[in-house]
ZAPA-946667 format. One record per residue: residue number from 1; residue in one letter; z, x negated, y of N, C-alpha, C in turn. Coordinates in nm, 3 decimals, padded with zeros to 5 digits. Atoms other than C-alpha are relative to their C-alpha. Layout:
+-----+---+---------+---------+---------+---------+---------+---------+---------+---------+---------+
:   k : r :    n.zz :    n.xx :    n.yy :   ca.zz :   ca.xx :   ca.yy :    c.zz :    c.xx :    c.yy :
+-----+---+---------+---------+---------+---------+---------+---------+---------+---------+---------+
: NUM : A :       Z :       X :       Y :       Z :       X :       Y :       Z :       X :       Y :
...
+-----+---+---------+---------+---------+---------+---------+---------+---------+---------+---------+
END
This chain:
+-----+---+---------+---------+---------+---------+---------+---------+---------+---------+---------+
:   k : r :    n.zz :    n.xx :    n.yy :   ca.zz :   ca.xx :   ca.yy :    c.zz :    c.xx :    c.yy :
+-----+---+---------+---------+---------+---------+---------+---------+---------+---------+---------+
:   1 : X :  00.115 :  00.073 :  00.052 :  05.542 : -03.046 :  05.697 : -00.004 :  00.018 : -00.152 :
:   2 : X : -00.014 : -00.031 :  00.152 :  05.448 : -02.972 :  05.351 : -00.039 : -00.117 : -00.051 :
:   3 : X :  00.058 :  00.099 :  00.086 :  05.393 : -03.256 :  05.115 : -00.103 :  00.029 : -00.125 :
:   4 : X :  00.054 : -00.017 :  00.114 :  05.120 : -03.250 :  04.853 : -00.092 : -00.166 : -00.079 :
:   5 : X :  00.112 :  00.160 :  00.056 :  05.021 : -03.544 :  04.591 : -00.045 :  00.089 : -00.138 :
:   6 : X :  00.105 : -00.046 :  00.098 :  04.806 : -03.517 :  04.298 : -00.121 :  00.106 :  00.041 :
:   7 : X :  00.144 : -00.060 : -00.061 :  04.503 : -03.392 :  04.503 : -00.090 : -00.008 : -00.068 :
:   8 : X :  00.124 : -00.032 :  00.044 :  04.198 : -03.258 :  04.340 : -00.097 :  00.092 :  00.082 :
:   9 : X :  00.123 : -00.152 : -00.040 :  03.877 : -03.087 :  04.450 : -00.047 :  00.021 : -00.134 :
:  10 : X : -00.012 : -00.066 :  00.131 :  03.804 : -02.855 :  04.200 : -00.156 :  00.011 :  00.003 :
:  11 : X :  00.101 :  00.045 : -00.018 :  03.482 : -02.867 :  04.052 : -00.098 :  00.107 : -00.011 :
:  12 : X :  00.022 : -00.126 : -00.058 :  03.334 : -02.551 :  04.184 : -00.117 : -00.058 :  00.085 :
:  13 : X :  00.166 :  00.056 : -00.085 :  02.957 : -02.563 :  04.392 :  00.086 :  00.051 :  00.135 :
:  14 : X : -00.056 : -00.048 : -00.112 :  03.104 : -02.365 :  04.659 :  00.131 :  00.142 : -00.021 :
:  15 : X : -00.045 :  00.052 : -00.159 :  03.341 : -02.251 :  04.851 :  00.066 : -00.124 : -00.040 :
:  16 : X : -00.075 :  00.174 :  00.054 :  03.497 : -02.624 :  04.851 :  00.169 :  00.034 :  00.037 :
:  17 : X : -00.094 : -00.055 :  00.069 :  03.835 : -02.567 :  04.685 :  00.061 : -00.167 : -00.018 :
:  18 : X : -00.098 :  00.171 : -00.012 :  04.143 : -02.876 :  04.677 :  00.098 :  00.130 : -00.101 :
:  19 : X : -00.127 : -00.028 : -00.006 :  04.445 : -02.809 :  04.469 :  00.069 : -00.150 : -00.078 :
:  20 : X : -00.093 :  00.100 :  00.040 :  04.769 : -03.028 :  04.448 :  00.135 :  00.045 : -00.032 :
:  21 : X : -00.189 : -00.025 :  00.080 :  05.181 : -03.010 :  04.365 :  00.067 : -00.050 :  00.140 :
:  22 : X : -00.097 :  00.021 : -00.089 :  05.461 : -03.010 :  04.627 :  00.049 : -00.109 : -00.084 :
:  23 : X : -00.039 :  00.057 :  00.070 :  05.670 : -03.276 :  04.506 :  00.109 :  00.064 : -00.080 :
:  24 : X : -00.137 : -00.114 :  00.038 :  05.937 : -02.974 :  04.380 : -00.114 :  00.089 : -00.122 :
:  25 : X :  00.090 : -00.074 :  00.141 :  05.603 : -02.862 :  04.128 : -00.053 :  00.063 :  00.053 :
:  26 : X :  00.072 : -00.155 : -00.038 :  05.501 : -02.585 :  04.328 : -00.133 : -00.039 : -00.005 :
:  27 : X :  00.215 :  00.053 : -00.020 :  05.066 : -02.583 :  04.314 : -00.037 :  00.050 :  00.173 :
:  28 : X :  00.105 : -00.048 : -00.172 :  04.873 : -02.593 :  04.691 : -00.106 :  00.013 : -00.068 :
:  29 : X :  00.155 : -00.028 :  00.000 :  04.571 : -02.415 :  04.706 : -00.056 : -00.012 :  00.164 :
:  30 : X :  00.055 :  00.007 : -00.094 :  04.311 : -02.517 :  04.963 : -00.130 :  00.041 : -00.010 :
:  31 : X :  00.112 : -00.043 :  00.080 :  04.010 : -02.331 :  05.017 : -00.098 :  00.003 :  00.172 :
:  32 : X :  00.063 : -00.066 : -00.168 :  03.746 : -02.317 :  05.293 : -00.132 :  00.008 : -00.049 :
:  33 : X :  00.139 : -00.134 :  00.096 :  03.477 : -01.986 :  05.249 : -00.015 :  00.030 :  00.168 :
:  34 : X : -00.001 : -00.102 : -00.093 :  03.288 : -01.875 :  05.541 :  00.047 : -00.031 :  00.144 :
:  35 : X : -00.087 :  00.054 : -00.093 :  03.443 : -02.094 :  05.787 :  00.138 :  00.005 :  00.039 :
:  36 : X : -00.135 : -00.005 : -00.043 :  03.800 : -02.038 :  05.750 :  00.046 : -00.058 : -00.119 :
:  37 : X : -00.040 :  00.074 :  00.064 :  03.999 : -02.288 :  05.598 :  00.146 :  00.067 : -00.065 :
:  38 : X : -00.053 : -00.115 :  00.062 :  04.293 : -02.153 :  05.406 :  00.114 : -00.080 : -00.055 :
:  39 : X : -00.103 :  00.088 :  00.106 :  04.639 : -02.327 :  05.268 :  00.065 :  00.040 : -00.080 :
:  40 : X : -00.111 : -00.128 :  00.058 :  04.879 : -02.119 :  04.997 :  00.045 : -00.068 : -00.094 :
:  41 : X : -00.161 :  00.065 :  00.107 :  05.186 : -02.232 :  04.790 :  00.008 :  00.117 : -00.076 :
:  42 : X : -00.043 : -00.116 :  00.130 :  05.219 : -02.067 :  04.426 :  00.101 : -00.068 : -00.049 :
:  43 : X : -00.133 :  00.075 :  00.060 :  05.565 : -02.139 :  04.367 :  00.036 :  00.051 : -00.197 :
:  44 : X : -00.028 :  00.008 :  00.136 :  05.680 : -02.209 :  03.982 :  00.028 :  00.209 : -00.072 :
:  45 : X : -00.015 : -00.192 :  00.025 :  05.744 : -01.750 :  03.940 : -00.152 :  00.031 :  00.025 :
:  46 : X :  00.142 : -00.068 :  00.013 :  05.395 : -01.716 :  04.011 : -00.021 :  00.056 :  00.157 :
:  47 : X : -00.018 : -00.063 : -00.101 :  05.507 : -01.594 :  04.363 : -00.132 : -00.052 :  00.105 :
:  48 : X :  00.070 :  00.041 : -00.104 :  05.203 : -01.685 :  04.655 :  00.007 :  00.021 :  00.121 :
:  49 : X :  00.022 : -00.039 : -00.099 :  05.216 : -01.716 :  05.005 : -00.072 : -00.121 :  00.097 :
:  50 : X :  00.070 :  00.066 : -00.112 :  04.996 : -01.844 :  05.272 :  00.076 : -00.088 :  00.125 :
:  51 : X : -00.098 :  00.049 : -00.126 :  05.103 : -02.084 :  05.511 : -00.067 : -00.100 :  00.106 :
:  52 : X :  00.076 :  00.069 : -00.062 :  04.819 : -02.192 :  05.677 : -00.165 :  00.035 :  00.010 :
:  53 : X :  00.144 : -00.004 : -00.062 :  04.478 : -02.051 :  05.841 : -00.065 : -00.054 :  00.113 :
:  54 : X :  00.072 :  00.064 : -00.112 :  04.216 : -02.185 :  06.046 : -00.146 :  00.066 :  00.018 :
:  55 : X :  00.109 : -00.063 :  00.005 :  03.895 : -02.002 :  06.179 : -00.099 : -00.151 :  00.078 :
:  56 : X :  00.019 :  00.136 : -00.063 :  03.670 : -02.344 :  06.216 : -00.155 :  00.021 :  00.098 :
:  57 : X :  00.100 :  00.020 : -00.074 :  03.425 : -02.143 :  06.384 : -00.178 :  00.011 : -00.034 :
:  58 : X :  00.192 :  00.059 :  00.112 :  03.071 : -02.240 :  06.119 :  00.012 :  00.168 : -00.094 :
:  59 : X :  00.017 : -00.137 :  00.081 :  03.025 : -01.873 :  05.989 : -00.064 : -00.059 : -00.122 :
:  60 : X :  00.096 :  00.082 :  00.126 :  02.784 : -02.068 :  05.754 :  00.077 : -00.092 : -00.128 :
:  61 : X : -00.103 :  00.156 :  00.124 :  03.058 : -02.308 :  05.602 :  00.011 :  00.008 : -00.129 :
:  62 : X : -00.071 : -00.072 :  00.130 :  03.110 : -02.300 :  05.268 :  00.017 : -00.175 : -00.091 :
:  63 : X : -00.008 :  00.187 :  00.060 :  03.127 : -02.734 :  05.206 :  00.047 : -00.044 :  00.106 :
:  64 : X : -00.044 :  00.093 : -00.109 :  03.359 : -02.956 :  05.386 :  00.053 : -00.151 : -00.129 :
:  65 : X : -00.065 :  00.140 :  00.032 :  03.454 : -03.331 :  05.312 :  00.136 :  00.005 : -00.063 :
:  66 : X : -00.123 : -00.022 :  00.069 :  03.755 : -03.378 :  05.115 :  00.101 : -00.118 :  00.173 :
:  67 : X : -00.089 :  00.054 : -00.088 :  03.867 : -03.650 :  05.433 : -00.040 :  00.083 :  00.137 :
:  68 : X :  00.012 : -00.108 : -00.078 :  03.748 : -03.388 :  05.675 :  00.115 :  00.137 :  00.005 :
:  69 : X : -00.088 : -00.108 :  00.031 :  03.986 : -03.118 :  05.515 :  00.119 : -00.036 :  00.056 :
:  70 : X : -00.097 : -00.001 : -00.008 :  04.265 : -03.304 :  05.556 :  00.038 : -00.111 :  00.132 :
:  71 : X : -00.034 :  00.009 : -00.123 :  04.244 : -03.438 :  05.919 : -00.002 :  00.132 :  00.084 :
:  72 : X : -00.018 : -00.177 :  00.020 :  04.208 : -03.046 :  05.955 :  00.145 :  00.042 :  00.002 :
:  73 : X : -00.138 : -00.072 :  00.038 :  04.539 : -02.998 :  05.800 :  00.100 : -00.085 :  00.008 :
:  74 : X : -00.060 :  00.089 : -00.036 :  04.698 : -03.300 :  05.932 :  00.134 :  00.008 :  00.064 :
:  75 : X : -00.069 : -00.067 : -00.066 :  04.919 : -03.133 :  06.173 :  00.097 :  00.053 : -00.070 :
:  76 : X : -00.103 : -00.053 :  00.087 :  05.087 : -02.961 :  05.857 :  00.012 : -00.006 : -00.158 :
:  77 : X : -00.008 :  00.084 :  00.161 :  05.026 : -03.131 :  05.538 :  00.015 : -00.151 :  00.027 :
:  78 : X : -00.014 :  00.104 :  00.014 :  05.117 : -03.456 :  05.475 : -00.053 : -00.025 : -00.155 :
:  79 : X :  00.065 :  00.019 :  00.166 :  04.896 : -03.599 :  05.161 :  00.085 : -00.161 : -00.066 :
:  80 : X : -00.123 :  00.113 :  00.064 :  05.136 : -03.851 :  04.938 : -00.115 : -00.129 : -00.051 :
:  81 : X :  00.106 :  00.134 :  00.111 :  04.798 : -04.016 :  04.741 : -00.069 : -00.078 :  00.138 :
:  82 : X :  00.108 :  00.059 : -00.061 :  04.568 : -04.245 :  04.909 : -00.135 :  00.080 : -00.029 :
:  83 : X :  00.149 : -00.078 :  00.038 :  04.265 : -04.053 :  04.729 : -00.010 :  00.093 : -00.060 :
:  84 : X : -00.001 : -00.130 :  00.084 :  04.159 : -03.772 :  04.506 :  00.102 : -00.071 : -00.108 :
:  85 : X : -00.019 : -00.016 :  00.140 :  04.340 : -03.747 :  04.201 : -00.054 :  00.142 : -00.114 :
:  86 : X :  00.062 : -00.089 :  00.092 :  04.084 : -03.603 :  03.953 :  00.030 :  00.024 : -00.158 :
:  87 : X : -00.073 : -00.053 :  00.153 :  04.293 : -03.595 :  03.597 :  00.021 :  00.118 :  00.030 :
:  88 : X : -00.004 : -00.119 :  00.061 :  04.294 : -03.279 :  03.444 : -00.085 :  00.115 :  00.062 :
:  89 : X :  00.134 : -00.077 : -00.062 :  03.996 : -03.115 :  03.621 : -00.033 :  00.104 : -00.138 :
:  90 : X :  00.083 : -00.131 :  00.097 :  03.846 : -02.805 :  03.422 : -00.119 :  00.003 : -00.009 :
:  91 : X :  00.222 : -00.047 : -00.072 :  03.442 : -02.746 :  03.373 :  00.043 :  00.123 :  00.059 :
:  92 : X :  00.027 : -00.129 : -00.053 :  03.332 : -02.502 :  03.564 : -00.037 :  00.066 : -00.098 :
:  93 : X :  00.032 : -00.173 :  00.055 :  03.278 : -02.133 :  03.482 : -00.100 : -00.001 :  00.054 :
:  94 : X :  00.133 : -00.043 : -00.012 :  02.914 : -02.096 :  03.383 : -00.034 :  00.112 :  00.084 :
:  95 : X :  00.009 : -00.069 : -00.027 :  02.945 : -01.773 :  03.511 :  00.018 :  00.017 :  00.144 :
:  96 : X :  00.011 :  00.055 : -00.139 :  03.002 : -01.899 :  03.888 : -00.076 : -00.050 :  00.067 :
:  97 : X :  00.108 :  00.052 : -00.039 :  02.683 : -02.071 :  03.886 : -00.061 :  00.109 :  00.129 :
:  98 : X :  00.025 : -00.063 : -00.102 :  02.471 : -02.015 :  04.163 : -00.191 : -00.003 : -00.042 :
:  99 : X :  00.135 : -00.060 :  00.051 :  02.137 : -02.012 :  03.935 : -00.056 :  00.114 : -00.077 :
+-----+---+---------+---------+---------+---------+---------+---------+---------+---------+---------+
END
């Protein structure tokens, strides 16, 4: 079961993007593009590996619920917060826009 606290959705239009911290530092990335949901650990070396796909099926997807995501990933995340934690969020990259 992986643990992750300090949950954020990142503030991106689409694809809807989470990242948080193992409690050992490492960063989770969560990403779901396209209908496939997506989990990956960048441990403190920079190293990445995946440890968690899901095909949910919605070719169309590209927005899910932040308490949707993570009855999703329930089975193999365990979330430490009660809610988002949005400190230290970034603006978005103008250049991501979708106008």
């Amino acid at each position: 079961m992986i643990e992750i606290q300090a949950l954020h959705k990142l503030p991106t239009f689409y694809p809807s993007q989470w990242e948080g911290r193992t409690p050992e530092g490492d960063v989770i990335h969560i990403r779901y593009r396209h209908g496939d949901l997506m989990v990956w650990i960048e441990d403190q070396t920079g190293q990445q590996r995946t440890v968690y796909t899901e095909d949910t099926g919605e070719r169309d997807g590209f927005d899910m619920e932040t308490e949707t995501m993570k009855s999703r990933l329930a089975s193999v995340c365990r979330f430490l917060d009660g809610g988002e934690d949005n400190r230290g969020l970034t603006e978005p990259d103008p250049s991501m826009s979708n106008e």
